[in-house]
Backbone as a chain_set.jsonl record, in Angstrom:
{"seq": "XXXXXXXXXXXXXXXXXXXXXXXXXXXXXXXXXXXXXXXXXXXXXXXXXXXXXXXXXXXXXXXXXXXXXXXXXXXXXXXXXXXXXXXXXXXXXXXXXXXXXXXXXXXXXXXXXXXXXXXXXXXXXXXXXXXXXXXXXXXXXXXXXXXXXXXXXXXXXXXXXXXXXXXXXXXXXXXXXXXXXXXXXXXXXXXXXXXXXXXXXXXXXXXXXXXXXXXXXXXXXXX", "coords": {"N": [[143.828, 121.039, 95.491], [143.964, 117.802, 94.202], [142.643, 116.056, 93.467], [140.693, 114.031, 90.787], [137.498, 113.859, 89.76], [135.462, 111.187, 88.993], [133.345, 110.227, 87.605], [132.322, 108.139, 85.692], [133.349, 105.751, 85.797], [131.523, 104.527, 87.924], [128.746, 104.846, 86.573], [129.436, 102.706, 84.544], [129.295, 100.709, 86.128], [126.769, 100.519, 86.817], [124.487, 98.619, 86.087], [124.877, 96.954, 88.472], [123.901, 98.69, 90.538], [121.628, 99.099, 89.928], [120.547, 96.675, 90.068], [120.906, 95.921, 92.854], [119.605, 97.858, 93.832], [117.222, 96.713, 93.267], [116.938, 94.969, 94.962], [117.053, 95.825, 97.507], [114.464, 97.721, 97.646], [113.007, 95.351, 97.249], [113.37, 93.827, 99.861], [113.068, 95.846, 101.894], [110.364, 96.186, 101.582], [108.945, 93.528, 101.704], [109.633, 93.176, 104.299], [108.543, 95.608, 105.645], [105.728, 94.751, 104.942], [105.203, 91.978, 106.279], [106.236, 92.887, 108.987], [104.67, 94.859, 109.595], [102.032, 93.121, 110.245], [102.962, 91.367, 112.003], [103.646, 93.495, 113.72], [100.903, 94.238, 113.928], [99.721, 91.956, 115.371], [100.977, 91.523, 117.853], [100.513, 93.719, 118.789], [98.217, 93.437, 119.746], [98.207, 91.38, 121.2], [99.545, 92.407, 123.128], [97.765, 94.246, 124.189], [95.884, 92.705, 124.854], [95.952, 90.492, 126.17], [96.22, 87.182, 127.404], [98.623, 87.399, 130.559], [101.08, 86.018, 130.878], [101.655, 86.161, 128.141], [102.079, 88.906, 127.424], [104.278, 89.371, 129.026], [105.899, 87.779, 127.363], [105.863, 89.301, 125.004], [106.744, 91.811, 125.933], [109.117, 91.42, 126.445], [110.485, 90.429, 124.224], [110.241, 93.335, 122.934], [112.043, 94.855, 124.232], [114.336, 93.958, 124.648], [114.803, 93.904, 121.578], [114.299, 96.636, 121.15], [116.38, 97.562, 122.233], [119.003, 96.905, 121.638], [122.013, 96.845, 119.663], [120.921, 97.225, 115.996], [122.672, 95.623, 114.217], [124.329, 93.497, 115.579], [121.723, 92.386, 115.782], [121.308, 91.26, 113.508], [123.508, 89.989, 113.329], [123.834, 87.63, 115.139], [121.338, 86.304, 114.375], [122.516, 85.501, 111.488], [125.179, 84.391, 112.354], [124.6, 82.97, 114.57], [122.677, 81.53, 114.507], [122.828, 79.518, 112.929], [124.504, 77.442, 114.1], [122.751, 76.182, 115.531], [121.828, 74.722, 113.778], [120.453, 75.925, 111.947], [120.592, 77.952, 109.08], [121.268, 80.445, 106.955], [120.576, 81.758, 104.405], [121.968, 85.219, 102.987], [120.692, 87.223, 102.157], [118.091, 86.385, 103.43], [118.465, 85.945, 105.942], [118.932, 88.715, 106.366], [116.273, 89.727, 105.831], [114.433, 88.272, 107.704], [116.123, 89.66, 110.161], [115.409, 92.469, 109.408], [112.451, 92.031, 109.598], [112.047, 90.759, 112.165], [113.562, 93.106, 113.664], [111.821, 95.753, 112.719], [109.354, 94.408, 113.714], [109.058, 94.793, 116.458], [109.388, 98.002, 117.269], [107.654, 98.595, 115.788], [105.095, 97.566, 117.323], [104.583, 98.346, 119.742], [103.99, 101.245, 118.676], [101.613, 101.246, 117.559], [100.303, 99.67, 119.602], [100.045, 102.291, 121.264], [97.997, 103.02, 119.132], [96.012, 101.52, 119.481], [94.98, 101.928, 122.169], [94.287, 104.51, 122.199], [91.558, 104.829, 121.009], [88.574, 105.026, 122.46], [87.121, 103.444, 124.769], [83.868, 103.43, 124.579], [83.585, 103.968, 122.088], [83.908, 101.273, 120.923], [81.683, 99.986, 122.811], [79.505, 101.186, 121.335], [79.868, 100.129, 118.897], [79.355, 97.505, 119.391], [76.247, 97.58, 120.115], [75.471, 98.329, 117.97], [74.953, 95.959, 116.545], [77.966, 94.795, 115.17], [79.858, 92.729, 113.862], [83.094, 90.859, 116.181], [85.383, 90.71, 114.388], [84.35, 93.116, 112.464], [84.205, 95.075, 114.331], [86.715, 94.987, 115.395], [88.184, 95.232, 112.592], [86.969, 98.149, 111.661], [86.203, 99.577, 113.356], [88.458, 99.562, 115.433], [91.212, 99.513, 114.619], [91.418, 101.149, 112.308], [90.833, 103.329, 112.832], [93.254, 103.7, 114.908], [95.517, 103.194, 113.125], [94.818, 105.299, 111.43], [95.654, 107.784, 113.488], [98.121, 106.783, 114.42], [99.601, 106.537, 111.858], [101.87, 108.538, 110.426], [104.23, 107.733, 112.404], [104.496, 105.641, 111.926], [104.78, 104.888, 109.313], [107.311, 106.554, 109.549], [108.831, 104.902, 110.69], [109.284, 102.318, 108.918], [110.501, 103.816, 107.058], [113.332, 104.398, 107.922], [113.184, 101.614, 108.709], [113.607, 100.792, 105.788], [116.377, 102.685, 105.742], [118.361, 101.251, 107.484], [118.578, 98.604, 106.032], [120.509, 99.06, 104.704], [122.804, 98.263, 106.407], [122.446, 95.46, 106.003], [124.657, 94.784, 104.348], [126.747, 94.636, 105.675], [126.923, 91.476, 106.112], [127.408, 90.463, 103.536], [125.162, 90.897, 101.764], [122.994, 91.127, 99.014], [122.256, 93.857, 98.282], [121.586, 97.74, 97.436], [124.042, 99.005, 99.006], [125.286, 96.518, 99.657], [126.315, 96.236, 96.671], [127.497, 98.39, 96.493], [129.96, 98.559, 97.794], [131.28, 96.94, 96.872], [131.879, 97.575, 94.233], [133.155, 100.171, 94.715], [135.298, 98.956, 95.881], [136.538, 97.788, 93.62], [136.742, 99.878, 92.106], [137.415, 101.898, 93.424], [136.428, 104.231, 93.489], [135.494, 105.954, 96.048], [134.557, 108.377, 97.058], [132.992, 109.138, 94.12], [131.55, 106.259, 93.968], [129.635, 106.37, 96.467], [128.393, 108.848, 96.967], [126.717, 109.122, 94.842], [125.367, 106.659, 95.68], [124.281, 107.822, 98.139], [122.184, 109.393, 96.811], [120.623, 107.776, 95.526], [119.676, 106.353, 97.86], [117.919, 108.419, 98.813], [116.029, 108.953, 96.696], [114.983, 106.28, 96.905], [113.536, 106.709, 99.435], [112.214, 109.489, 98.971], [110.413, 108.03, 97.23], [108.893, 105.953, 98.806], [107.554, 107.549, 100.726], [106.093, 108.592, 99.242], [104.363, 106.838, 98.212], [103.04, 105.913, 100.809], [101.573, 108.785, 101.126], [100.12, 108.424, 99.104], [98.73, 105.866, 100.255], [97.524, 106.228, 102.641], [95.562, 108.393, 101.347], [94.224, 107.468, 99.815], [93.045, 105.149, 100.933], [93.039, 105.439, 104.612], [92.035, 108.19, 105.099], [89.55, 107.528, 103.811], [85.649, 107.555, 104.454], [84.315, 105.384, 106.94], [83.142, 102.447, 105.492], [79.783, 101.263, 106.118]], "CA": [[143.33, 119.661, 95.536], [144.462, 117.097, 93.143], [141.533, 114.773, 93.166], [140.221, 114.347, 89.847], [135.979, 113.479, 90.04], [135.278, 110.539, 87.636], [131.71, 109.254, 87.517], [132.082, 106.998, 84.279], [133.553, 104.213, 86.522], [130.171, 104.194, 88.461], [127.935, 104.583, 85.681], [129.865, 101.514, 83.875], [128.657, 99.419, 86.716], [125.254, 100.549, 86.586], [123.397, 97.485, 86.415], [124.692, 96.455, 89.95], [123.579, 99.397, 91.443], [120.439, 98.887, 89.855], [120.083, 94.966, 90.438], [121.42, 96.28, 93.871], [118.42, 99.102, 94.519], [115.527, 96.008, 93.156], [116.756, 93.898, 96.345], [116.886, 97.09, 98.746], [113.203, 97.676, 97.658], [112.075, 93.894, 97.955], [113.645, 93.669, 101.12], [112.377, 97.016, 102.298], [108.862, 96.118, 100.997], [108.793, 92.511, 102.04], [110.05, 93.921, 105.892], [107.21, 95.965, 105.942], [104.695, 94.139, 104.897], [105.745, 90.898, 107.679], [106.744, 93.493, 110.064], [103.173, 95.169, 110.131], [101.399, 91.854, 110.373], [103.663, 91.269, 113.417], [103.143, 94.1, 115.079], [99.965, 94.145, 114.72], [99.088, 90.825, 116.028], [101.512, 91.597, 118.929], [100.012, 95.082, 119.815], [96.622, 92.958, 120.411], [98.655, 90.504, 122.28], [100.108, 93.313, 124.744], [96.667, 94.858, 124.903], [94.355, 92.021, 125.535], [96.319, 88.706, 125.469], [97.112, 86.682, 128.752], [99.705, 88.192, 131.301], [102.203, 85.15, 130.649], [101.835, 86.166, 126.318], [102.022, 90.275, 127.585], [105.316, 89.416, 129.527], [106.574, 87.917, 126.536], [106.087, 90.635, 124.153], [107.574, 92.542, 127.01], [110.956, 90.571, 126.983], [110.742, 90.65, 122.975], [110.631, 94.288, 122.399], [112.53, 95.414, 125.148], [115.474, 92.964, 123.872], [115.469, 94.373, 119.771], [115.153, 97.958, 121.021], [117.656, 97.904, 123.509], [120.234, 96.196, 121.276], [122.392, 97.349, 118.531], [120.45, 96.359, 114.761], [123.847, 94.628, 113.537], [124.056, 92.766, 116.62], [120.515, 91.007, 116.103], [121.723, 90.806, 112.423], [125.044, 89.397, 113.504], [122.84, 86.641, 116.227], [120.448, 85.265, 113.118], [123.17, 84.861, 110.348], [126.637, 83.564, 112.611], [124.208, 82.421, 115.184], [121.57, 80.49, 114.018], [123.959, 77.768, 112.214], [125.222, 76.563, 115.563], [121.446, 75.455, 115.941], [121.318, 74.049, 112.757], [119.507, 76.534, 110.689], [121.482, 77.873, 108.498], [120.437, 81.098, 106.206], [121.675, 83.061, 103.232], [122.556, 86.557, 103.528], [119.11, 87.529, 102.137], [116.992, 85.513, 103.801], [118.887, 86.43, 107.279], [118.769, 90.185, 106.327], [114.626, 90.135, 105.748], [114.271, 87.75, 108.815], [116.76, 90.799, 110.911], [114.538, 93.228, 109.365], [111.242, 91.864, 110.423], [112.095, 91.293, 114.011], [113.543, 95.096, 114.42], [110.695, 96.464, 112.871], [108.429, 94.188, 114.585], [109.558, 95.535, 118.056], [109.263, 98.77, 117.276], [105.45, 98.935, 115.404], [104.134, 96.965, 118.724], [104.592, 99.557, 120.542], [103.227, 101.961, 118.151], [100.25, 100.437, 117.345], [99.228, 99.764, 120.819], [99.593, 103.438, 121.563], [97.261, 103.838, 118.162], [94.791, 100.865, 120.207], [94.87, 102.643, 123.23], [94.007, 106.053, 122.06], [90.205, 104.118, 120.946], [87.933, 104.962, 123.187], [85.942, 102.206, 124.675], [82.841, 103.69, 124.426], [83.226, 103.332, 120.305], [83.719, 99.709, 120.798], [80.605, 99.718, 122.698], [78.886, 101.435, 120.48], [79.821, 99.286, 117.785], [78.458, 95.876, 119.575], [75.224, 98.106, 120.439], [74.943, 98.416, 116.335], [75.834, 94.545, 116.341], [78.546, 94.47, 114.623], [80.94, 91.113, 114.726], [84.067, 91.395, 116.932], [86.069, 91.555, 113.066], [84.448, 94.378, 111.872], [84.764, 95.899, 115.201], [88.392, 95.532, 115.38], [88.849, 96.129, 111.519], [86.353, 99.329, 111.283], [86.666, 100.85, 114.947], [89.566, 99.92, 116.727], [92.256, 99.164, 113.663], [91.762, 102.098, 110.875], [91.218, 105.206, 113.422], [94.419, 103.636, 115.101], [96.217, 103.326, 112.03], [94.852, 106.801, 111.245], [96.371, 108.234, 114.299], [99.694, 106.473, 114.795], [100.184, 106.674, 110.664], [102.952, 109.627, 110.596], [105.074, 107.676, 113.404], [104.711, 103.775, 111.495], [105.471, 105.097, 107.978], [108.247, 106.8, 109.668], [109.523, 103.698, 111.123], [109.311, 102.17, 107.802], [111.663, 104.611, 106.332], [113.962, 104.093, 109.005], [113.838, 100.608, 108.429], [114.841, 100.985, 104.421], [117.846, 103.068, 105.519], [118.53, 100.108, 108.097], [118.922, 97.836, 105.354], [122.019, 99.262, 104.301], [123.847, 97.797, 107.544], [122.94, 93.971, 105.558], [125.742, 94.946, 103.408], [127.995, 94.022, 106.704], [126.801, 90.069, 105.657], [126.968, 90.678, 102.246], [123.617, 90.655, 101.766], [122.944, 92.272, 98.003], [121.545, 94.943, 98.564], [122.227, 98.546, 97.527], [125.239, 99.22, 99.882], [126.66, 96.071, 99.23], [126.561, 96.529, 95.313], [127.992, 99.792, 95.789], [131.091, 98.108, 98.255], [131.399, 95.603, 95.338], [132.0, 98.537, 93.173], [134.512, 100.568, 95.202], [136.665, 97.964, 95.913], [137.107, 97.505, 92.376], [137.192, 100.788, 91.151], [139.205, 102.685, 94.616], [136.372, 105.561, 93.635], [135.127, 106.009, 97.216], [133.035, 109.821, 97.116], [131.922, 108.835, 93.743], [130.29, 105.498, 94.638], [128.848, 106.696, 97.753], [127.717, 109.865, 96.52], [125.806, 107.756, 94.147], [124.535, 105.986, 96.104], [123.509, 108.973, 98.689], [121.544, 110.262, 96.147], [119.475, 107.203, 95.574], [118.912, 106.214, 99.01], [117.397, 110.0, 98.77], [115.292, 108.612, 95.731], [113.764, 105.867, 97.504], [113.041, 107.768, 100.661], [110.49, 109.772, 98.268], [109.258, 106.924, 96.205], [108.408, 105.257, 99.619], [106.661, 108.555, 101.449], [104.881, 109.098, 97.775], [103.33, 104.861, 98.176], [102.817, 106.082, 102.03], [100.722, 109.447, 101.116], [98.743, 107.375, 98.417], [97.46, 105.22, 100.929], [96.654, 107.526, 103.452], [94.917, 109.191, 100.542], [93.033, 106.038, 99.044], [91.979, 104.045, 102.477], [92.706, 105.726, 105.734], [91.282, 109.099, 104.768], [87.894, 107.13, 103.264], [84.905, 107.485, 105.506], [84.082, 103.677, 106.926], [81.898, 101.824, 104.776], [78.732, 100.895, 106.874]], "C": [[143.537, 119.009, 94.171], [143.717, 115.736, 92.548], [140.838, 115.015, 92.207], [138.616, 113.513, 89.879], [135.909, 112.603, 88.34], [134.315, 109.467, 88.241], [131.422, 108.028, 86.801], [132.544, 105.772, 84.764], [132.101, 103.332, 87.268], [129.424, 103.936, 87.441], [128.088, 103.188, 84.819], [129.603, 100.415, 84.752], [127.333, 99.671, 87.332], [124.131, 99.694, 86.71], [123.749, 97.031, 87.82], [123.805, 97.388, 90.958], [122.34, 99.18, 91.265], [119.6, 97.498, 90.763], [120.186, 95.478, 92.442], [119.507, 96.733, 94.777], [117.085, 98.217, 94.318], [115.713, 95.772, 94.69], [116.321, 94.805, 97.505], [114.816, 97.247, 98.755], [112.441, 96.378, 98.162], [112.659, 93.888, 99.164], [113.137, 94.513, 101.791], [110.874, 96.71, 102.713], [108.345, 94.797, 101.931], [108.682, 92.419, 103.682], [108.584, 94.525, 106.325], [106.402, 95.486, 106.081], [104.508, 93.2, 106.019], [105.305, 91.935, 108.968], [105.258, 94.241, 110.564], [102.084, 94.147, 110.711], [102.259, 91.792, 111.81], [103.808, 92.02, 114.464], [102.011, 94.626, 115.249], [99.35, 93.484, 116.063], [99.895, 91.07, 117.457], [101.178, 92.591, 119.614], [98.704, 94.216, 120.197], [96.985, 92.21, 121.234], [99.065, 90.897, 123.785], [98.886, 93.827, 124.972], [95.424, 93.809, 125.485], [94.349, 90.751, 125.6], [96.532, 88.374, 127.381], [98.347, 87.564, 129.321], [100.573, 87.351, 131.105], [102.726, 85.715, 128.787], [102.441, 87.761, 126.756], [103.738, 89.824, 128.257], [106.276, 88.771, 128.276], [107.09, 88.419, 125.563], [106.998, 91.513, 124.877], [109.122, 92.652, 126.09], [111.013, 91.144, 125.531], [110.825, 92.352, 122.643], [111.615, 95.215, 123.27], [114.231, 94.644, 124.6], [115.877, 93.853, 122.53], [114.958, 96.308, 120.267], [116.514, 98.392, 121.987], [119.143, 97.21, 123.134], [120.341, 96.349, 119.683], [121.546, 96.726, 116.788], [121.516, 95.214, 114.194], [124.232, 93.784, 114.437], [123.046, 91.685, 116.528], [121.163, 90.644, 114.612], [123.09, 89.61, 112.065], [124.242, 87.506, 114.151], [122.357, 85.502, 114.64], [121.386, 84.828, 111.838], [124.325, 84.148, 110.747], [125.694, 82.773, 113.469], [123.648, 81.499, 115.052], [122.226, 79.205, 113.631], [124.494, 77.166, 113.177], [123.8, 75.544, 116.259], [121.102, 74.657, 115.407], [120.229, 74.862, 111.979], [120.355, 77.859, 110.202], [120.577, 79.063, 106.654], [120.912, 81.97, 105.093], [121.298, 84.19, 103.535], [121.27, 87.346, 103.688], [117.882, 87.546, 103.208], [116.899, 85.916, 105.764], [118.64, 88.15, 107.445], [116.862, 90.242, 106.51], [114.156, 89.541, 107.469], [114.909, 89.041, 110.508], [115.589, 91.644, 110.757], [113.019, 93.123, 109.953], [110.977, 92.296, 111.805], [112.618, 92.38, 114.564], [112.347, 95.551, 114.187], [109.993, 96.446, 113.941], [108.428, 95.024, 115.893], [109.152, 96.794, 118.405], [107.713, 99.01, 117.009], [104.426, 98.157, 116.698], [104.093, 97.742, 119.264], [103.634, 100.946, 119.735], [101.629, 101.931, 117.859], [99.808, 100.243, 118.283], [99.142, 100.901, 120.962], [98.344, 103.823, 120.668], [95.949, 103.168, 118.91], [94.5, 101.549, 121.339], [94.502, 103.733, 123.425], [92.268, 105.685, 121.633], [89.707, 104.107, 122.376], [86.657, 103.7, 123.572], [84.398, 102.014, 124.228], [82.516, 103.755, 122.888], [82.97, 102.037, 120.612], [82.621, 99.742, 121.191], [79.26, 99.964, 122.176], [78.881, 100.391, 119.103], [79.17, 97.803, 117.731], [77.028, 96.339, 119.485], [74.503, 98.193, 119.039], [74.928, 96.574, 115.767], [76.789, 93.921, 115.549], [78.972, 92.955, 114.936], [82.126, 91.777, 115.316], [85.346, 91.527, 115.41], [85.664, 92.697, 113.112], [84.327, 95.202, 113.12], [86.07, 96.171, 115.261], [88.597, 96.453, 113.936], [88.309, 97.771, 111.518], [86.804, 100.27, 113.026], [87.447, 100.998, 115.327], [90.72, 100.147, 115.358], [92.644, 100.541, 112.78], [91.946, 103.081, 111.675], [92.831, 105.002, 114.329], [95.058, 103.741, 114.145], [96.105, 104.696, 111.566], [96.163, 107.611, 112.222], [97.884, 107.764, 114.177], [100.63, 106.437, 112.966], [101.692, 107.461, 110.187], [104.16, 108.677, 111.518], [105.578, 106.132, 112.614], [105.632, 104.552, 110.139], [107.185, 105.44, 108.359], [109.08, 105.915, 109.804], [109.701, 102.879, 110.017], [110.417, 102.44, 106.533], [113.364, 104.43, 106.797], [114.668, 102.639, 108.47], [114.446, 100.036, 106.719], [115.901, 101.183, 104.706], [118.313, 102.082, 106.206], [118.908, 98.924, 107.313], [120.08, 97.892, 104.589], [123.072, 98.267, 105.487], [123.738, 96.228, 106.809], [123.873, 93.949, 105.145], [126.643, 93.762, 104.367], [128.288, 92.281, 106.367], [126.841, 89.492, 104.4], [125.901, 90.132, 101.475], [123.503, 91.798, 100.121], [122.106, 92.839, 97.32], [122.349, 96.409, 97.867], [123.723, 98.694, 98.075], [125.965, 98.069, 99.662], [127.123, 96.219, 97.992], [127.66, 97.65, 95.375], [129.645, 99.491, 96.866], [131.648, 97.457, 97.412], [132.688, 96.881, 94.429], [133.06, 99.332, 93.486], [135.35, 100.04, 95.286], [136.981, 97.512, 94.69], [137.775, 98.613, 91.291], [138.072, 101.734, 92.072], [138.198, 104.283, 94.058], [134.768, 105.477, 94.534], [133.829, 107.032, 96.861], [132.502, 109.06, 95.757], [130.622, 107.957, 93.801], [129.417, 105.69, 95.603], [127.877, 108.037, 97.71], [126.526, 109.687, 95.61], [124.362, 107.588, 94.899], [123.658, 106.205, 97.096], [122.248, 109.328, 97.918], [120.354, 108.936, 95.116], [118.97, 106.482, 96.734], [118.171, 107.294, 99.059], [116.116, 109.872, 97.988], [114.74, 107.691, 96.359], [113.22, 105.917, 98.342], [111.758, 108.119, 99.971], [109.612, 109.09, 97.75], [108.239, 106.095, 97.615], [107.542, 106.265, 100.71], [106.237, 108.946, 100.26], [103.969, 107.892, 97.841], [102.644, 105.61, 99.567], [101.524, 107.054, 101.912], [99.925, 108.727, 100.242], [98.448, 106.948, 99.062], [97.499, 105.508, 101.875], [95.342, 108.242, 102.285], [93.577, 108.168, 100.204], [92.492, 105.362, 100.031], [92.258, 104.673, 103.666], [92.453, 106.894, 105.355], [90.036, 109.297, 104.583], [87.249, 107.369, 104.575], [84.977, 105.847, 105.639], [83.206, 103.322, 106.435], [81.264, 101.444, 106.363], [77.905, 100.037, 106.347]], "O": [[143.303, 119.622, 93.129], [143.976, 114.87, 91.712], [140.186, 116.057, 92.27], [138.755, 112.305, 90.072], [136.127, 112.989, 87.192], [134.398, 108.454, 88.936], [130.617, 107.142, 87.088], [132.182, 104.734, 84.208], [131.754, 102.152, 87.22], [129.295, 102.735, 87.205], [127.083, 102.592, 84.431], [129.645, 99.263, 84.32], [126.912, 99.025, 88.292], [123.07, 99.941, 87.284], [122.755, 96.668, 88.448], [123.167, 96.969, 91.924], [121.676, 99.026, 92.291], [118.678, 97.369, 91.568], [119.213, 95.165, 93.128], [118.75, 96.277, 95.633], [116.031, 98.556, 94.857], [114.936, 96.204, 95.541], [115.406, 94.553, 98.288], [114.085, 96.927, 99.692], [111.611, 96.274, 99.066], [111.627, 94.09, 99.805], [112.468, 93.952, 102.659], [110.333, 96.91, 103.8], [107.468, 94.96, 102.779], [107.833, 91.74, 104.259], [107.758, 94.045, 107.102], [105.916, 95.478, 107.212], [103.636, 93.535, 106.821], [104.33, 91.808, 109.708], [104.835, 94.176, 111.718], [101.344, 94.492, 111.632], [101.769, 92.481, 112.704], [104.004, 91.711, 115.639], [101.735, 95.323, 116.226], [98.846, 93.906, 117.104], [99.184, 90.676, 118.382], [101.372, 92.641, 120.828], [98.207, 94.593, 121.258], [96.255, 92.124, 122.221], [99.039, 90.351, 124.888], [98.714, 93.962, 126.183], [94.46, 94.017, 126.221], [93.448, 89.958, 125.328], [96.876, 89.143, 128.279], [98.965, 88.335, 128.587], [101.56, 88.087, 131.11], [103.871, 85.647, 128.34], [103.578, 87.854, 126.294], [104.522, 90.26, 127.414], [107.41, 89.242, 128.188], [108.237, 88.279, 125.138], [108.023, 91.909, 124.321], [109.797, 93.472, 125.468], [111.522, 92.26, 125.421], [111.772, 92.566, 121.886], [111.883, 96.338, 122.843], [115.107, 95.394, 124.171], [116.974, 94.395, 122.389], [115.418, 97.18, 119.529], [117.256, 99.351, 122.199], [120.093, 97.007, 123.89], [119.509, 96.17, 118.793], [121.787, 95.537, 116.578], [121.163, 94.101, 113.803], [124.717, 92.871, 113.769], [123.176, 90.527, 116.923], [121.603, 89.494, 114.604], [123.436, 88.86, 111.152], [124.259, 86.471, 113.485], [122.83, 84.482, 114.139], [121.028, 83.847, 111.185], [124.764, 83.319, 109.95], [125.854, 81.583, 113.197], [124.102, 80.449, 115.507], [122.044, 78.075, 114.085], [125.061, 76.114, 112.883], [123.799, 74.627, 117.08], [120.321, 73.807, 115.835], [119.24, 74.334, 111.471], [120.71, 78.702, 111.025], [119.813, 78.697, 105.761], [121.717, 82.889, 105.245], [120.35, 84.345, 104.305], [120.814, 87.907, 104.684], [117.089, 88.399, 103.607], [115.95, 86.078, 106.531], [118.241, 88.698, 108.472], [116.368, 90.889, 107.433], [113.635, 90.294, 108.292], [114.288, 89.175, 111.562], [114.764, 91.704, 111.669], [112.504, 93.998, 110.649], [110.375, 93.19, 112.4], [112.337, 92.734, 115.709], [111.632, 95.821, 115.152], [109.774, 97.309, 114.792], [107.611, 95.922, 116.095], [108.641, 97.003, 119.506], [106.847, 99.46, 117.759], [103.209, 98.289, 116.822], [102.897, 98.027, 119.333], [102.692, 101.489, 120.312], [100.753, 102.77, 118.069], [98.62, 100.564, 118.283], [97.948, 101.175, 120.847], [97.604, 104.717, 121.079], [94.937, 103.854, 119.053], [93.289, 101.77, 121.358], [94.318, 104.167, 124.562], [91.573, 106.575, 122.124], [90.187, 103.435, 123.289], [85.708, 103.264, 122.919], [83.834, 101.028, 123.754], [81.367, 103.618, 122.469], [81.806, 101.638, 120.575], [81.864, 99.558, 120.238], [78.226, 99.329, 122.382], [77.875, 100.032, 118.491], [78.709, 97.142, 116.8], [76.348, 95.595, 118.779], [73.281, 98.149, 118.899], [74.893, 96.23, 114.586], [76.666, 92.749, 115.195], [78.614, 92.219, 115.856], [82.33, 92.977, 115.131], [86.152, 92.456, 115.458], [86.354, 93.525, 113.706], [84.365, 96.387, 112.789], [86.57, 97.295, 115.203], [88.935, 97.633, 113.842], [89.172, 98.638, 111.382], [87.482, 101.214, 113.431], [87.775, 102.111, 115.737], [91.01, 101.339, 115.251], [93.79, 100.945, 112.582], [92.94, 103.798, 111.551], [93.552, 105.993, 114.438], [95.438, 104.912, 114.171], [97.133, 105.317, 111.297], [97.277, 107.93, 111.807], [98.738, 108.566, 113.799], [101.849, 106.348, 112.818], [102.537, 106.797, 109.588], [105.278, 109.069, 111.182], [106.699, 105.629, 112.692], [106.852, 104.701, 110.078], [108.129, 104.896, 107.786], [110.118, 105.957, 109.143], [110.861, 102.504, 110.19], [110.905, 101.78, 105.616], [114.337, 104.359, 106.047], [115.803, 102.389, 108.063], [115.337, 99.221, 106.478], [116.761, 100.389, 104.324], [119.112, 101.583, 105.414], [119.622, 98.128, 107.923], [120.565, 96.967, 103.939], [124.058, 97.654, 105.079], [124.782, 95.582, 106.899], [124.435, 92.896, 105.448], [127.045, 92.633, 104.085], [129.415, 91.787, 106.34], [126.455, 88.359, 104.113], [125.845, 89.143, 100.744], [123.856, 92.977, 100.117], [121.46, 92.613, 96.297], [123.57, 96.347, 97.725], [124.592, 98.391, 97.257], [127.172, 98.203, 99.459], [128.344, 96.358, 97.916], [128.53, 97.811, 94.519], [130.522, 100.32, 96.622], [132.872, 97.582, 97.364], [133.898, 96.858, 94.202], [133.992, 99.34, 92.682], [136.396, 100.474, 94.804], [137.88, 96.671, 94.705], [138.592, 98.567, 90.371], [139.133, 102.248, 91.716], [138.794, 105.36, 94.097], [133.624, 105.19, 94.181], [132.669, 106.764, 96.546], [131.57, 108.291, 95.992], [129.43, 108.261, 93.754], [128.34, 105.097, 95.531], [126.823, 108.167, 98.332], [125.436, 110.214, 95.838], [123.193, 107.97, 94.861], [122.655, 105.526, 97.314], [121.242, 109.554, 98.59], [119.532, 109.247, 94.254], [117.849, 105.981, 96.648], [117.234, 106.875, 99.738], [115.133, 110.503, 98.378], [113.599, 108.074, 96.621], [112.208, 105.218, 98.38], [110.664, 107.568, 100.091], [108.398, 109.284, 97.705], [107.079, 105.726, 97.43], [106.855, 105.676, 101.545], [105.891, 110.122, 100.373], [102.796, 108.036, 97.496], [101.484, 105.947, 99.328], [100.463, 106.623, 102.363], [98.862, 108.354, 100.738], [97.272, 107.305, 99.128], [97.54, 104.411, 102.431], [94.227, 108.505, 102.734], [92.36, 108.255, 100.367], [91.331, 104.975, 99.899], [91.207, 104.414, 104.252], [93.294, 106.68, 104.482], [89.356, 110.296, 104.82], [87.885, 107.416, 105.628], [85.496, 105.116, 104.796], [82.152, 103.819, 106.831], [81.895, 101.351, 107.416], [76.922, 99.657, 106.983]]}, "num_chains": 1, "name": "protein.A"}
């Protein structure tokens, strides 16, 4: 083999990969955050909302899991502008990311509502709580307890998922590091690279994940 391994091309464009790996995180981070909020409010919508709102969640998650991620990604950044809204690469990538997540944590999250036994809830009016701190303290945290392991996962999932923005050049990791090959023609090294910090924020993001498991769903419930 006559292939000679030369790293110092990568390392010399270093700051992209970096500037690259902030956006991957804010986008990552930003995804999440939305994407939980959204499927919360939509697991309460499939469990206890009107049958016209329940058939629409339906349609909606049945739609973004049943159809390729670069597909809905493809829809919101060529699509959308034919409507008149009109989105940079970014902005279309976090907006993609949301609504996959979303789709997916509705579903999860009702299974975590659904595993709440009623007889807490009525225990909890019987103490008089309000219908907040019923949801937040009874129904919300021991769900979140339970279905924790399966969301985070999904989470992770949707980081590595954020590599496919590249396709829009969305800049992100993966595209930084396309940037970078096509300039330098060194394929395994960039990618190897860049293996090996998708690998790095995998852990940094199941090390945030066990901290808070550790720090709030672990706590007993204040009373």
């Amino acid at each position: 083999m006559n292939y000679v391994f030369e790293f110092s091309a990568v390392f010399e464009a270093w700051d992209e990969l970096l500037a690259g790996l902030i956006r991957t995180v804010w986008l990552s981070g930003a995804a999440m955050a939305i994407g939980l909020v959204v499927a919360i409010l939509g697991a309460l919508g499939k469990t206890g909302g009107p049958r016209p709102l329940r058939w629409l969640i339906d349609a909606y998650i049945e739609l973004i899991r049943n159809t390729p991620f670069l597909i809905q990604l493809f829809v919101i950044f060529f699509g959308l502008p034919a409507i008149g809204l009109r989105l940079e690469a970014d902005q279309a990538s976090l907006l993609a990311l949301v609504v996959n997540v979303g789709a997916y944590g509705i579903e999860i999250i009702r299974a975590g509502i659904e595993s709440i036994h009623h007889g807490q809830i009525e225990a909890g009016r019987a103490l008089g709580l309000k219908n907040l701190q019923i949801f937040r303290l009874i129904v919300l945290k021991p769900a979140l307890q339970a279905i924790y392991p399966s969301l985070t996962s999904q989470f992770i999932l949707l980081m590595l998922n954020s590599s496919v923005c590249s396709a829009i050049a969305a800049s992100e990791l993966t595209g930084a590091a396309n940037d970078i090959q096509a300039r330098t023609f060194r394929s395994f090294e960039v990618y190897f690279v860049v293996t090996a910090l998708y690998l790095v924020l995998s852990v940094m993001f199941w090390g945030i994940f066990a901290w808070i498991e550790r720090s709030f769903l672990r706590q007993p419930a204040p009373r």
